[in-house]
C-alpha positions in Angstrom: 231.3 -221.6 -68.8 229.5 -218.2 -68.4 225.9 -219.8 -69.0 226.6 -222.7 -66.7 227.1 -220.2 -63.4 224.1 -218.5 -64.5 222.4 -221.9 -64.4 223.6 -222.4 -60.9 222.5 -219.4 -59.6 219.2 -219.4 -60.9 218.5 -223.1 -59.6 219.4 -221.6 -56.2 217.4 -218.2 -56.5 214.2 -220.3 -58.0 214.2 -222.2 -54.7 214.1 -219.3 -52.5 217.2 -220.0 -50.4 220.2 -217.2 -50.3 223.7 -218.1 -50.8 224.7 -218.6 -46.7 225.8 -220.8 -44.7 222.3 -222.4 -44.2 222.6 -224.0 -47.8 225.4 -226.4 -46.4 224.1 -226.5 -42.7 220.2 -227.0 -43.6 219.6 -228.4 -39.8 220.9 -225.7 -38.2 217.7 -223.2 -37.4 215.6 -226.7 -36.4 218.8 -227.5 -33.8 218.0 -224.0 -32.2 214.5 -224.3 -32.2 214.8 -227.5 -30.2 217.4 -226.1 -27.7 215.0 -223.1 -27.8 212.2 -225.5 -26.8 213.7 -227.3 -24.8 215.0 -224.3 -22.5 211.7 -222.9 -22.1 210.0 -226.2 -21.4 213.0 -226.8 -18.3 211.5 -223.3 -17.1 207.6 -223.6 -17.5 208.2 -227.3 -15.3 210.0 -225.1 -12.8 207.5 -222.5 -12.6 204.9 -225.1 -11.7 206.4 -226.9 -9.5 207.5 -223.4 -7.8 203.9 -222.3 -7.4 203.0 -225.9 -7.0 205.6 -225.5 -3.5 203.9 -221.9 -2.8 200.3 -223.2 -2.6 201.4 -226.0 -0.5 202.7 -223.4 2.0 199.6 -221.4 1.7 197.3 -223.8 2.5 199.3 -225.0 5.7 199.4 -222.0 6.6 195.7 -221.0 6.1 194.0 -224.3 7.1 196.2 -224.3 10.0 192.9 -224.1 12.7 191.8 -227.7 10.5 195.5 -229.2 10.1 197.0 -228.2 13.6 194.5 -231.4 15.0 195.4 -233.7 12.6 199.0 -233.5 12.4 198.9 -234.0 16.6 196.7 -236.5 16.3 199.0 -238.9 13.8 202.2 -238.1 15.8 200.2 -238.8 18.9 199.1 -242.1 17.5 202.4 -243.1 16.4 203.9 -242.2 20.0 201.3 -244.2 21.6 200.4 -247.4 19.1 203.3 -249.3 20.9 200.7 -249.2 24.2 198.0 -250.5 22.4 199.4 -252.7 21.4 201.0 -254.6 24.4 197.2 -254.4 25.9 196.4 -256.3 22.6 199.0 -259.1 23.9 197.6 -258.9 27.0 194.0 -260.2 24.8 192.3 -256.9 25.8 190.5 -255.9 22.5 192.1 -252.8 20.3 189.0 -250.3 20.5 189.0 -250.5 24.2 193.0 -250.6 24.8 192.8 -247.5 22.4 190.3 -246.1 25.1 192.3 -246.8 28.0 195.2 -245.3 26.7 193.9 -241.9 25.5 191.8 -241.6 28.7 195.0 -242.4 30.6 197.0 -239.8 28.7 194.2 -237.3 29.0 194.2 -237.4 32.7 197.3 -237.8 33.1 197.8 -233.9 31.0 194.8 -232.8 33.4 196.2 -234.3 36.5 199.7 -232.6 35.8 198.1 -229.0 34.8 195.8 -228.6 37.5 198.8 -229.1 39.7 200.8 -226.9 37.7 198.6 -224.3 37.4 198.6 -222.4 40.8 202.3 -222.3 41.0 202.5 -220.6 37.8 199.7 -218.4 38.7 201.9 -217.1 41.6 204.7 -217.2 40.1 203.4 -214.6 37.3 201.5 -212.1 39.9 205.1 -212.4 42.0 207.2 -211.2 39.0 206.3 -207.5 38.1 206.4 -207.0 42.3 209.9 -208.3 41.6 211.3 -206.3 38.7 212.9 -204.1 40.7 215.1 -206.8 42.3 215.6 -208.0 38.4 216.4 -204.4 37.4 219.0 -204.0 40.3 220.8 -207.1 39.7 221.1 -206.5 35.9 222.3 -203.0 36.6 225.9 -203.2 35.8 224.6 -204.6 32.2 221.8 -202.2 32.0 224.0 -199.0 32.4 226.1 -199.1 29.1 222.6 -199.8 27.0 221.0 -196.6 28.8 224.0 -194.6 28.2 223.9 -195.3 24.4 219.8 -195.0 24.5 220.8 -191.5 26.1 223.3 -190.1 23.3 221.1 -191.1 20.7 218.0 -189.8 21.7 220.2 -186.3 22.6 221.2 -187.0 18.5 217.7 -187.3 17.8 216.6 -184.3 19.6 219.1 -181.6 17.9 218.6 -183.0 13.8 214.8 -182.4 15.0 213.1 -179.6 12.7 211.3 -177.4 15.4 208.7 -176.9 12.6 208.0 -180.4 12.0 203.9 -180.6 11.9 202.8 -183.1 14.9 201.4 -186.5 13.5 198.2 -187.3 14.6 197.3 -190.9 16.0 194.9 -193.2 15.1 193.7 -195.8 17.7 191.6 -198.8 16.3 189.3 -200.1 19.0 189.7 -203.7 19.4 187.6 -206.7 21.0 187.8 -206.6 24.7 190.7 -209.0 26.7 187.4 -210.8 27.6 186.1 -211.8 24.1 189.7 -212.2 23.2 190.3 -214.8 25.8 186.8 -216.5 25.3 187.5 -217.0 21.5 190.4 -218.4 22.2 189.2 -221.0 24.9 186.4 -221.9 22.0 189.2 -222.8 19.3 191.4 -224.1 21.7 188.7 -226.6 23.1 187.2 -227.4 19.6 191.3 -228.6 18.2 191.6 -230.6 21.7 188.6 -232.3 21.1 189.0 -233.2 17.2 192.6 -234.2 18.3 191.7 -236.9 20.8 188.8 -238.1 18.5 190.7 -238.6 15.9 194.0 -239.7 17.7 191.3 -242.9 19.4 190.3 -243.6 15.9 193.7 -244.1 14.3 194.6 -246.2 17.5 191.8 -248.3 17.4 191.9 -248.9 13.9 195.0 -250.9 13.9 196.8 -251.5 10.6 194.0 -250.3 8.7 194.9 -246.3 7.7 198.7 -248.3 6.8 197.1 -251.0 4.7 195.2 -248.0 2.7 198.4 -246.3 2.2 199.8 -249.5 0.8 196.7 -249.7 -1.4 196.6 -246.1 -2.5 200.6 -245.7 -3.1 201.6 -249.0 -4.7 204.3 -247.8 -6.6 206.5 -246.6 -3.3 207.8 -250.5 -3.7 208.0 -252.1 -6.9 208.8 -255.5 -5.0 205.1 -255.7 -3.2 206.9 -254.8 -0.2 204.8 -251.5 0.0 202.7 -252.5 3.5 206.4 -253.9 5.1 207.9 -250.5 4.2 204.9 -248.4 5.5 205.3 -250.8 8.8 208.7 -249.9 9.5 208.4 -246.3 8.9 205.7 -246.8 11.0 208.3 -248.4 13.9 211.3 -246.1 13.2 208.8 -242.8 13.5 207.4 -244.5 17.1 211.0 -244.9 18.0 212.1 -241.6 17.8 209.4 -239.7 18.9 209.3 -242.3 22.0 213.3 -241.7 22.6 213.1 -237.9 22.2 210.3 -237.9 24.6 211.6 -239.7 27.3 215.2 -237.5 26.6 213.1 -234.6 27.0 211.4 -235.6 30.4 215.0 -237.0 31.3 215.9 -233.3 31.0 213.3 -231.4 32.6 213.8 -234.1 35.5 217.3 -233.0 36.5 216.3 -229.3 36.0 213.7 -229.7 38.4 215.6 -231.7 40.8 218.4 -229.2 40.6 216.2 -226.9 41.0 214.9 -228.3 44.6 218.2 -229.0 45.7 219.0 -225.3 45.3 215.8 -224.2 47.0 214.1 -222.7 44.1 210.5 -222.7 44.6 208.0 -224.6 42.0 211.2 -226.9 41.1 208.2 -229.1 39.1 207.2 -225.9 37.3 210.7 -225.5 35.8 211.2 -228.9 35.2 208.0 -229.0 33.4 208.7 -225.9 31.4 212.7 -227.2 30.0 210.9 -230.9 29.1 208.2 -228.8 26.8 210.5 -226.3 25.6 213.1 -229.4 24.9 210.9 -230.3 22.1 211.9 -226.7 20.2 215.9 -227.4 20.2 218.6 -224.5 20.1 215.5 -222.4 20.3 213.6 -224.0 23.5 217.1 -223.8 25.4 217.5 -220.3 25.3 213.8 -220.2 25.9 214.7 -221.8 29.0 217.9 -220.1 30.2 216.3 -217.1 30.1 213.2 -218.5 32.2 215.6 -220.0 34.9 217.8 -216.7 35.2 214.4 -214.6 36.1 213.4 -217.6 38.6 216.8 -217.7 39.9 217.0 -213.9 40.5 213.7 -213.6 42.0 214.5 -215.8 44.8 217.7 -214.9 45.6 219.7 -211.9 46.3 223.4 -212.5 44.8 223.8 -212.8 41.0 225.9 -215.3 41.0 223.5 -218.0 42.9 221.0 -217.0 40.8 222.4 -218.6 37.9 223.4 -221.4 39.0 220.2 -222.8 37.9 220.6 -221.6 34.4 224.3 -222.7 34.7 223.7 -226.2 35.6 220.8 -226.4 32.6 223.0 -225.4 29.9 225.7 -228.1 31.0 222.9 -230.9 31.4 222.0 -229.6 27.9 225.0 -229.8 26.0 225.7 -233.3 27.2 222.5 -234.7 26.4 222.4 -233.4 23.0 225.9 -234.2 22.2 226.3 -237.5 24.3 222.9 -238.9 25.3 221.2 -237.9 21.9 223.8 -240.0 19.4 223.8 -242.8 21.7 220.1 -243.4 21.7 218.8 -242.4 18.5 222.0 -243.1 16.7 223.6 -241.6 13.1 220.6 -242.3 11.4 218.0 -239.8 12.9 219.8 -237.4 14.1 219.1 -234.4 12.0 220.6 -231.5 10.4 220.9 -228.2 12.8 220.4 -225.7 10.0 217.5 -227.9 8.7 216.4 -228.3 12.4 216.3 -224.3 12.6 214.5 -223.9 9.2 211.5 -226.4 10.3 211.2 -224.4 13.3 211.2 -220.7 11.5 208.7 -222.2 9.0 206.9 -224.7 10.9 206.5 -221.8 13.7 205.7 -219.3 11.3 202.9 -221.4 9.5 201.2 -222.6 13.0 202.5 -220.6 15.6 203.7 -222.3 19.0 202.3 -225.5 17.9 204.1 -225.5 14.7 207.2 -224.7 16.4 206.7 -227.8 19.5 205.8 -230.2 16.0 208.3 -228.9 13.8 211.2 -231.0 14.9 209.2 -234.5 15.0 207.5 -233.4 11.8 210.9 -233.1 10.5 212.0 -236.7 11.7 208.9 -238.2 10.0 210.1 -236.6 6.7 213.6 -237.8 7.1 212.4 -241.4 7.9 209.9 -241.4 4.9 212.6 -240.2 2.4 215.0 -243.0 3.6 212.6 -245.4 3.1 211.9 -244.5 -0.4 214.9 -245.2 -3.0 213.8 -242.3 -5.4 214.0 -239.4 -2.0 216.9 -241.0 -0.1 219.0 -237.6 -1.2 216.3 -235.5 0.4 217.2 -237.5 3.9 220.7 -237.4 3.5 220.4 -233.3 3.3 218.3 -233.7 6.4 220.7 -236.0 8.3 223.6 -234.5 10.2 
């Protein structure tokens, strides 16, 4: 019995495993190895597709002077193909309805800035003469703020060491207001120019840029339905930039008549001003209320009538957005408000005032696409309200 246990042990020794648990549970090191592998394989896929995000961002936001163009130009297209199209019905060819309408929505932009432009022009040189009047009006507001701005700076003044070595201060000299301006009418005109180019050859070119993306991106539709899909995400983006647009003018129309009818001056002005700043929602209404308040109290004498204006904005506001709005573009594409605020903060970060007029119909487009795609539906419910 002794010399059999010495057998046993030795067979064990001689194959270089220790008496543990691992000589009845031999998998056990390869299952934690594979977990092991596993776990760091789940966070090397999220690491690239996190920087894969981040460079995304970064080269939106760098090649913004290049993409700025481009984007308008698609969302103009899709906003205007419906146009083109009916001249095609009417047997007028595609490359010269495509002409017709950008020329016409060119001129039409001109036409409406050159009248705009000297009423905003006086408008601006009028309101630093009429600060004052501002300043009195808001005085009963403007009193608490300067009493707290006192104490504090009286705070300030006795924690002050009296010893305290002055700081000395460094001016950089920057380009003059001149070169400033100039620049910018260079870049401006150069993106203006690649925009209408480019927005006459997607019009003109019909179904051609969609048939390539049916071509390229196959496997969006595993039933050959790819072009069909493309088409109606084509129809539902035209849709709603078309409805919002026409909300939007419907908007700045009853500001400005309101405006008129309670003899504020440049009544086209404002009404111009809400229909743009429509396009930026939450945001573009404040925007807006605060734009109307310093019309209004420039004009008139009493508080009160001058925000009326304002008044009657924010009511037209709210009922379009929570009655006119689900009507028209229904359940479906109306989006998310905290999404809707997020595209604007990033969308205006990344491109300025551009990104923040686009980021909303940029949005839209994104929603549309994910609903039409089975695998990115969840993305568009997330966006949907």
């Amino acid at each position: 019995m002794h010399g059999a246990t010495e057998r046993v042990l030795l067979a064990l020794f001689a194959n270089g495993q220790p008496m543990n648990d691992d000589v009845e549970r031999p998998g056990l090191g390869a299952g934690i190895l594979r977990q092991t592998g596993a776990a760091v394989s789940i966070g090397r896929d999220t690491a690239i597709k996190g920087i894969f995000v981040l460079l995304i961002f970064y080269t939106l936001y760098f090649a913004a002077p290049v993409l700025i163009p481009i984007a308008a130009a698609i969302l103009l297209s899709l906003l205007l193909y419906p146009l083109v199209e009916r001249l095609e019905r009417l047997r007028i060819p595609r490359g010269a309805g495509a002409a017709i309408v950008v020329l016409a929505a060119l001129g039409f932009i001109v036409m409406g800035l050159a009248q705009l432009a000297g009423p905003a022009q006086e408008w601006v040189t009028k309101l630093p003469a009429s600060f004052t009047k501002i300043e009195q009006k808001l005085r009963i507001v403007k009193k608490p703020i300067q009493d707290i701005q006192k104490a504090t700076e009286q705070i300030e003044s006795a924690t002050e060491f009296s010893n305290r070595p002055r700081r000395q201060r460094v001016e950089i000299a920057r380009p003059g207001m001149i070169e400033d301006i100039f620049s910018g009418t260079q870049r401006v005109v150069a993106s203006i120019g690649v925009t209408l180019i480019l927005l006459f050859f997607l019009l003109s070119s019909g179904d051609l840029f969609m048939r390539k993306l049916a071509a390229v991106f196959p496997a969006l539709n595993n039933n050959g339905q790819t072009a069909g899909m493309i088409g109606a995400i084509r129809r539902d983006i035209s849709f709603y930039l078309t409805a919002a647009t026409c909300i939007n003018v419907g908007l700045g129309l009853m500001t400005g008549i309101a405006a008129f009818y309670l003899g504020v001056p440049n009544a086209a002005l404002w009404g111009s001003i809400v229909a743009l700043l429509a396009f930026v929602p939450y945001v573009g209404s404040v925007i807006s209320i605060v734009i109307l308040s310093l019309a209004g109290m420039v004009e008139f004498d009493s508080l009160g009538r001058a925000l009326i204006l304002p008044g009657l904005f924010l009511t037209a506001s709210i009922f379009v957005q929570s009655v006119i709005v689900p009507q028209v573009m229904g359940r479906r594409l109306v989006l998310n408000p905290v999404a809707i605020f997020l595209a604007i903060t990033v969308w205006g970060w990344m491109w300025g005032i551009i990104g923040a007029l686009m980021a909303v119909p940029l949005l839209a487009s994104v929603k549309i696409f994910c609903e039409r795609v089975p695998s990115l539906r969840p993305v568009a419910e997330f966006l949907s309200r």
